[in-house]
RODO-2510 file (C-alpha; in nm, 4 decimals, decimal comma):
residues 198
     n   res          X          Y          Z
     1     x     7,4256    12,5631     9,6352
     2     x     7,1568    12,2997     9,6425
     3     x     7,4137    12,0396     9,5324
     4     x     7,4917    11,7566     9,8513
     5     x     7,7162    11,4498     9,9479
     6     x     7,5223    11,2317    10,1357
     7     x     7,7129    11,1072    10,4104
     8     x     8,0818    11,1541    10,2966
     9     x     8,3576    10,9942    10,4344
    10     x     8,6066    11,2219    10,6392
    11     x     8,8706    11,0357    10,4756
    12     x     8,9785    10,9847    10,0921
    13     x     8,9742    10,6415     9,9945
    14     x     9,3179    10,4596     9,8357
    15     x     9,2548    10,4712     9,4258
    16     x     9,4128    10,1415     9,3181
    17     x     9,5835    10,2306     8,9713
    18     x     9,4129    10,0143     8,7002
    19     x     9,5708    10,0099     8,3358
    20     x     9,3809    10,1074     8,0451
    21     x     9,0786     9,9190     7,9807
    22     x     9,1270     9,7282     8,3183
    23     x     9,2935     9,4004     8,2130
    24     x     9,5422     9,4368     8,4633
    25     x     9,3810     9,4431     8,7336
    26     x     9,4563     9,0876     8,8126
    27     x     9,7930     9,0142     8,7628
    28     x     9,7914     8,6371     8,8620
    29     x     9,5348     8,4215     8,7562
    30     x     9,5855     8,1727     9,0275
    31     x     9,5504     8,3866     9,2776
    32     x     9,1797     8,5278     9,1801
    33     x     8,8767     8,2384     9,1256
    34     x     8,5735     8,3615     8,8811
    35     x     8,2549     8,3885     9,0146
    36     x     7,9929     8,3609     8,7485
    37     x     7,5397     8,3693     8,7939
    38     x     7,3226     8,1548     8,5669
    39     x     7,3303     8,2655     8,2240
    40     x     7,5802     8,5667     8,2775
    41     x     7,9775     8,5376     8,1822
    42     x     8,2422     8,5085     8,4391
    43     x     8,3757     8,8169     8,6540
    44     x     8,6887     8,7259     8,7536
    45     x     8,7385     8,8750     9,1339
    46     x     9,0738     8,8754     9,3215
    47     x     9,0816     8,6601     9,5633
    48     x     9,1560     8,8765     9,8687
    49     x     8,8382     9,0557     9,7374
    50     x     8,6033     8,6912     9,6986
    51     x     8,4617     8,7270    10,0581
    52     x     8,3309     9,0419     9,9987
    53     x     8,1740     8,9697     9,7263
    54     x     7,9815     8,6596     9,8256
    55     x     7,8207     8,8517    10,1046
    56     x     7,7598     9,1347     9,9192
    57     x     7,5747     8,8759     9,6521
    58     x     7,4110     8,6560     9,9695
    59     x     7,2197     8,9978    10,0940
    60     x     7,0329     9,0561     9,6652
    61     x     6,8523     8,8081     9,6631
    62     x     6,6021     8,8502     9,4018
    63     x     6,3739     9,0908     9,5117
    64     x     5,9831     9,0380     9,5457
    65     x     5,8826     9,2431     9,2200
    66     x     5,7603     9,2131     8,9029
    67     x     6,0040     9,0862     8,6788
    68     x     6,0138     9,3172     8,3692
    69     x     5,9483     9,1903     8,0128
    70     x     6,3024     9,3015     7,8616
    71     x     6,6479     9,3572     8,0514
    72     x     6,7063     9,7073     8,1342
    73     x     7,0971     9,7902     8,0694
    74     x     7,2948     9,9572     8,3099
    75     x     7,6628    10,0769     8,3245
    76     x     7,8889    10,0935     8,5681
    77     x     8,1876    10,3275     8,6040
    78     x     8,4304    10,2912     8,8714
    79     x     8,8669    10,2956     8,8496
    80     x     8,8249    10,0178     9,1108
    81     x     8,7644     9,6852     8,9424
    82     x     8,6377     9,5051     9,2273
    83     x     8,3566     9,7164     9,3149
    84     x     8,2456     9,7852     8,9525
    85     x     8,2661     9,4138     8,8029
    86     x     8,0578     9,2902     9,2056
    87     x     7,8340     9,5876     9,1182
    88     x     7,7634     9,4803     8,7976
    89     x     7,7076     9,0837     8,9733
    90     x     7,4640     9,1935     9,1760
    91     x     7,2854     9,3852     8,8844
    92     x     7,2854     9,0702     8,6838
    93     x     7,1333     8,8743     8,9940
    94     x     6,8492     9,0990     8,9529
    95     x     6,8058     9,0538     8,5275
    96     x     6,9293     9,3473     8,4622
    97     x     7,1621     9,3601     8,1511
    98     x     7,4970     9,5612     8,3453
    99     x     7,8324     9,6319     8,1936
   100     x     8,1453     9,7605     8,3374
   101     x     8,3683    10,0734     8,2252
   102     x     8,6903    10,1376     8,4608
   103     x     8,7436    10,5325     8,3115
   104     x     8,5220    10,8118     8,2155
   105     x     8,6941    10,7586     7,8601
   106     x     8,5904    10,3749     7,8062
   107     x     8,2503    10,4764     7,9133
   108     x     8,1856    10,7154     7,6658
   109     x     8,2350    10,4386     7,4132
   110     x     8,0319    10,1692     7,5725
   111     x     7,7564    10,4943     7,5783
   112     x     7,7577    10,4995     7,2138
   113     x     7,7701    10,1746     7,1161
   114     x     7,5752    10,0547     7,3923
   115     x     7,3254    10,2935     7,5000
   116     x     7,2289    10,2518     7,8859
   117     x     6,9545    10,3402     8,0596
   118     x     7,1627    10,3816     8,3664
   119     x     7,4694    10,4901     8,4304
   120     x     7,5947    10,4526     8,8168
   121     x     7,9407    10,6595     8,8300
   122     x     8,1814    10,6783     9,0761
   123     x     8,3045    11,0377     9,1368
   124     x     8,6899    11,0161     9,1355
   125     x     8,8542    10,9158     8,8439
   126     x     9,1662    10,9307     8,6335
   127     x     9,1708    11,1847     8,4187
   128     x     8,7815    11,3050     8,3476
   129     x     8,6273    11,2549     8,6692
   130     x     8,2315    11,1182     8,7579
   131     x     8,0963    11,4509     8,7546
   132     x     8,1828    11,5870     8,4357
   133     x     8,1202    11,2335     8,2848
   134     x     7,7712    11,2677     8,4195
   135     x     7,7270    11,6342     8,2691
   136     x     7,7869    11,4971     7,9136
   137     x     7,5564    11,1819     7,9691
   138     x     7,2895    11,4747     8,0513
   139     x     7,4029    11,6545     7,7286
   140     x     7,4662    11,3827     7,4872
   141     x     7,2238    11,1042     7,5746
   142     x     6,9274    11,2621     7,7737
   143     x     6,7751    10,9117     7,8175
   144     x     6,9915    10,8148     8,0542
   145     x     6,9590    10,8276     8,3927
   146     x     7,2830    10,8745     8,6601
   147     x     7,3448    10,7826     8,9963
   148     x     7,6703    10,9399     9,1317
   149     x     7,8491    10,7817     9,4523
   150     x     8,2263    10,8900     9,6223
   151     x     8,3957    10,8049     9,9193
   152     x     8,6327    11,0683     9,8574
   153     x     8,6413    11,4161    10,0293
   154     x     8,7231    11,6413     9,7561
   155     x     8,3467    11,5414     9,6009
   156     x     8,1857    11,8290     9,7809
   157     x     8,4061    12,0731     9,6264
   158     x     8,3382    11,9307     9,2557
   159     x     7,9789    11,9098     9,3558
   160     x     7,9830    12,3039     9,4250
   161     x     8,2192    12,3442     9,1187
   162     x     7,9108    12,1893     8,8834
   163     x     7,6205    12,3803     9,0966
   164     x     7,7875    12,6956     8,9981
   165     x     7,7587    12,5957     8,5879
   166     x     7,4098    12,4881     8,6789
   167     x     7,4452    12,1049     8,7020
   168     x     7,2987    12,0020     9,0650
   169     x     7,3730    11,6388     9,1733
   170     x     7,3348    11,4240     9,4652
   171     x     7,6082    11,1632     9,5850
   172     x     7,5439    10,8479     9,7287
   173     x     7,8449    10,7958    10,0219
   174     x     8,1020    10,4805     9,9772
   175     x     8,0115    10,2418    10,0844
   176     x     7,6575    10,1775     9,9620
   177     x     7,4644     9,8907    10,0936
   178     x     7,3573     9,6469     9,7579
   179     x     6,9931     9,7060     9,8984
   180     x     6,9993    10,0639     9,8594
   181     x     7,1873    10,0780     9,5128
   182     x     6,9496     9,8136     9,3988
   183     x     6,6656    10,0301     9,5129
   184     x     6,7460    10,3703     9,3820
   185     x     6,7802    10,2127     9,0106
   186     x     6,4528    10,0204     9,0378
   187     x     6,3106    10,3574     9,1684
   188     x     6,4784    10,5794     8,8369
   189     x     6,4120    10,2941     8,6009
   190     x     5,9733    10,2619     8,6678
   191     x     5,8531    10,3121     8,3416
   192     x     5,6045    10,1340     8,0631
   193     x     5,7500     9,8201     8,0374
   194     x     5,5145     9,5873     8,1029
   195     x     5,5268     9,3774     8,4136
   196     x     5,6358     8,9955     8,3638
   197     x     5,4904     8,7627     8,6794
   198     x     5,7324     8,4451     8,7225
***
């Protein structure tokens, strides 16, 4: 139908259930430590999780661009707290300006108070899922650009679902490499800003 997963994973992922809003998801504060950049306010990451982190941070280095003049705002959507507040770590390490939304529902009000330029949504979620969230960013704030990504197998069947009420997306596979996430929104944010040499 023109709609495609890009590599998906024979195999759905676990969904860790994350109460409303997210400030559950870590239940004992001595168990997690908060990792934190220059000039950006502490994620707190569970502990089991901290490794993963770090060498997802070690491998975004800043990359050898043009810093822009003004910090383009991203959000991130994912029912897995881990991955969407070391997502939005590794946005900040590159200046952008990234907050974090663990439903389709708390995105929607971030959208209209905040205003993105990007939204990077993860497929499978509690009650609205990624797709359908992405159809009304397209209808409701046209400005906004989306990157999908899954790990879950019933994607290509919401995928063809969408394609047949005219909405074609692509999917990025879980797990995506920092480099290529990083990438893809430096490639859907070029635009008139002007360019800021350090």
């Amino acid at each position: 139908m023109g709609s495609r997963v890009t590599q998906p994973d024979s195999a759905a992922s676990k969904r860790s259930e994350v109460a409303e809003g997210g400030s559950d998801a870590v239940k004992d504060p001595e168990q997690s430590r908060k990792t934190s950049l220059p000039n950006s306010d502490p994620i707190v990451v569970p502990a089991s999780n901290q490794e993963r982190a770090d060498e997802a941070l070690q491998v975004t280095k800043p990359m050898d661009a043009p810093v822009l003049r003004g910090r383009r705002r991203i959000l991130i959507v994912d029912d897995e707290t881990t991955i969407a507040d070391t997502m939005a770590l590794i946005f900040q390490s590159q200046r952008y300006d990234a907050q974090v939304a663990y439903s389709a529902e708390g995105a929607i009000e971030v959208l209209a108070a905040w205003r993105p330029e990007l939204a990077i949504l993860d497929v499978i979620l509690p009650e609205m899922n990624g797709i359908d969230l992405a159809i009304v960013i397209k209808a409701n704030y046209p400005g906004c650009h989306v990157i999908l990504f899954s790990g879950h197998s019933n994607t290509a069947m919401l995928l063809e679902e969408a394609g047949k009420k005219g909405h074609q997306f692509e999917v990025l596979a879980k797990p995506v490499h920092p480099s290529v996430m990083l990438e893809r929104a430096a490639d859907l944010l070029r635009g008139p800003l002007e360019p800021l040499y350090d």
